[in-house]
C-alpha positions in Angstrom: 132.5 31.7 15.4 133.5 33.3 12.2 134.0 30.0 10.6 130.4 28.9 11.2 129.4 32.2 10.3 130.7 32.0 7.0 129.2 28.2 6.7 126.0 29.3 6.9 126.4 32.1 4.5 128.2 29.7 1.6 125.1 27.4 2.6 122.4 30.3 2.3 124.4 31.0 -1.2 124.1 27.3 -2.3 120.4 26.9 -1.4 119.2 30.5 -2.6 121.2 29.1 -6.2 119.7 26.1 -6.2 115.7 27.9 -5.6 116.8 30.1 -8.2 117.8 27.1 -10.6 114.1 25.8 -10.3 112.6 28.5 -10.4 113.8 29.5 -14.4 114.0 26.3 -15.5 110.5 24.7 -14.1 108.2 27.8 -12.6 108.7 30.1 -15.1 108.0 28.1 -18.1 105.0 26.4 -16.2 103.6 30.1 -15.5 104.1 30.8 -19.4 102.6 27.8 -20.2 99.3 28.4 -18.6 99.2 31.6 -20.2 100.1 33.5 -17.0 102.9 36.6 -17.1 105.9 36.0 -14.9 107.7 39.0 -12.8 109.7 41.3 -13.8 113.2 39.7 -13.3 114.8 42.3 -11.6 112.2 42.9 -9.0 113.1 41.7 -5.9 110.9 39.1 -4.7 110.1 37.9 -8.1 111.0 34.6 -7.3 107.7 34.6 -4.6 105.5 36.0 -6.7 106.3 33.2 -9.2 106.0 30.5 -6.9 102.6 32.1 -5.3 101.4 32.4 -9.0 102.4 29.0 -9.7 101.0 27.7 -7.3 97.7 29.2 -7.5 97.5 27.5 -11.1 98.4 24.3 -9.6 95.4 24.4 -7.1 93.0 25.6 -9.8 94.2 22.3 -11.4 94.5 20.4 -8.8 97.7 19.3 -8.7 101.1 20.1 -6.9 104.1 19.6 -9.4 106.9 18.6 -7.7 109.3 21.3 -8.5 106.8 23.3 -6.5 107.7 21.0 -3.5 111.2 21.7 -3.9 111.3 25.5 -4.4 109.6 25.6 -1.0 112.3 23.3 0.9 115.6 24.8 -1.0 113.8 28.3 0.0 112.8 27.9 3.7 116.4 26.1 4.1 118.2 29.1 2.6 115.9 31.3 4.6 116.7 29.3 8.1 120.5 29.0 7.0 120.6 33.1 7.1 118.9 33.8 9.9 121.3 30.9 11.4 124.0 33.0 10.3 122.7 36.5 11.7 121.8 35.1 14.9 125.4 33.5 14.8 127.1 36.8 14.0 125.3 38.2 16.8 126.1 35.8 19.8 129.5 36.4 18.5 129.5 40.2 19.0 128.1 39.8 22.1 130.2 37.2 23.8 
């Protein structure tokens, strides 16, 4: 059990890296482009609140970019990949 535990906290790492790798090098500079302000880095869902701002440009333009697309499936995977992991940790405890 502590194996897979592990696996699906290196995965939630890898994903969460790679969400984090799209969002500064595609979201951000879309935001600033369209003359929107980004988050404040350090905040802690900053990364959300650039996608949601993102993506509220992207339907006043019509459009979905698709590093939009991927910022949502490396998220949600990362996202699934911990709770994988908690609920993992706990059938462990308990058994």
């Amino acid at each position: 059990m502590q194996i897979l535990f592990i696996s699906f906290l290196i995965g939630f790492g890898v994903f969460m890296f790679a969400s984090v790798l799209v969002s500064a090098s595609c979201i951000q500079p879309y935001i600033e482009t369209h003359g929107e302000h980004t988050a404040f880095a350090f905040w802690q869902m900053a990364l959300w609140r650039d996608y949601l701002t993102a993506r509220k440009i992207a339907k006043r333009l019509g459009s979905k970019p698709r590093f939009l697309i991927w910022f949502e499936i490396l998220s949600v995977t990362a996202l699934a990949l911990f709770i994988a992991g908690v609920v993992t940790a706990l059938i462990g405890n308990v058994a």
